[in-house]
N, C-alpha and C positions, 0 to 999 in steps of 0.2 A: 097898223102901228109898225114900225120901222124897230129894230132888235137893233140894230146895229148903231140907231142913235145914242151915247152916252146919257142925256138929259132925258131920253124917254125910258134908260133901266132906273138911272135913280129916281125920278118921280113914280115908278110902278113900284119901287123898294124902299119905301124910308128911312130902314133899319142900316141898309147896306150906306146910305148916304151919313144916316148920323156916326157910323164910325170913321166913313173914311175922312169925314172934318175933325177927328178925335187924333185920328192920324195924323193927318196935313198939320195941326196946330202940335203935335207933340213933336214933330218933324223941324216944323219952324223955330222950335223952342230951341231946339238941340242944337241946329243950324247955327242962331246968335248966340250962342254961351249961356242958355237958360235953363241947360240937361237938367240940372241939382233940382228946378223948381218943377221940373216935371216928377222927380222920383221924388221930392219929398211930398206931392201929392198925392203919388202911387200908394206910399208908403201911410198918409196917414188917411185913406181910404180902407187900406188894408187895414189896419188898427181898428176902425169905425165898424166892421166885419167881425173881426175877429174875436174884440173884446166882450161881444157878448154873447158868443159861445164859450169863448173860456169860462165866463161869472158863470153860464147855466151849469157846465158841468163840475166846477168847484162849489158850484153851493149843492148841487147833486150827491158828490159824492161827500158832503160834512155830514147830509142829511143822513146818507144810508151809514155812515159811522158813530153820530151821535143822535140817533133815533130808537131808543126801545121800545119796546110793545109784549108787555107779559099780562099777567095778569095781578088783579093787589093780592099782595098774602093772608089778609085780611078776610076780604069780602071776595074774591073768587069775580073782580068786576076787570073786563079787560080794560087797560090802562095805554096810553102809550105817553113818554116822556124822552127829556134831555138828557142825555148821559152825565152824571156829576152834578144834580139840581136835584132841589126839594121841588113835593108838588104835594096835595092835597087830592085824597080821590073825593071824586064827585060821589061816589054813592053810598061810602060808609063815613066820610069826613076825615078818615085817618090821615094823617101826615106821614109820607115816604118819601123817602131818599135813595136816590138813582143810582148806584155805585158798580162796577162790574157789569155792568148790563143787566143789571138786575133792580128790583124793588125790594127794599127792607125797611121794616117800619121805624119810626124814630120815638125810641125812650128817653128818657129820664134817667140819669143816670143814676144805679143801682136797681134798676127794674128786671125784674128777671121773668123772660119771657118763657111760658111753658106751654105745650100742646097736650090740652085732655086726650087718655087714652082710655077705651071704655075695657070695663074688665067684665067678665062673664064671672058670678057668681056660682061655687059648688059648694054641693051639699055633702060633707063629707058623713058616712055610717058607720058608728063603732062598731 
C-alpha cells in the first residue's frame, strides 16, 4: 500500500474523509454568498445540543429547591413533598401542608393543637 497515495489515506480513514467533505461544502457555501446558511445551521445544531442540557439542569436545580423530605408530625412517617402543596400522608391519612420547608398539619379553624406531656406523680407526707 502506497502512503503517499491521497485516495488510499481516505479509504484507510473514513472519519478523516467525512470531514474534509463537511469542509469542501462549508467552504463552497462561503465561496457563493451562502456563509449565513452555514452558521445558521451551526447555530441551530448548537441549540439541538444545548437545550437539553440546559432543561436537565433547570429541572435539577427546581427539584433540589422545591423538594422536602422530613418526617409527618404526626406519625413520625418519612414523607417527602412539594414546597407550598397540600399532600396526604400515606400512613396516618393526615392532611399536611408544606410551607417553609417544613410539614404542619392542617386544622380547622379554631382547633387548638396540643402535645400530651406526661407527668410523674408524688406522693407528698404531712
Amino acid at each position: 500500500m502506497n502512503l503517499n497515495n491521497p485516495r488510499a489515506l481516505l479509504s484507510n480513514y473514513p472519519a478523516i474523509k467525512s470531514w474534509l467533505i463537511f469542509l469542501v461544502v462549508v467552504w463552497l457555501f462561503s465561496l457563493i454568498g451562502l456563509g449565513w446558511l452555514v452558521k445558521l445551521s451551526l447555530i441551530l445544531l448548537g441549540l439541538v445540543l444545548i437545550t437539553p442540557l440546559a432543561l436537565f439542569l433547570g429541572l435539577q436545580w427546581w427539584l433540589k429547591r422545591s423538594l422536602v423530605q422530613e418526617e409527618c408530625p404526626v406519625c413520625s412517617f418519612e414523607l417527602v413533598g412539594l414546597n407550598n402543596r397540600q399532600l396526604q400522608c400515606p400512613s396516618c391519612g393526615e392532611n399536611l401542608q408544606v410551607s417553609d420547608r417544613h410539614f404542619h398539619r392542617l386544622t380547622p379553624p379554631g382547633t387548638i393543637d396540643v402535645q400530651a406531656v406526661e407527668v410523674s406523680a408524688q406522693v407528698v407526707d404531712d
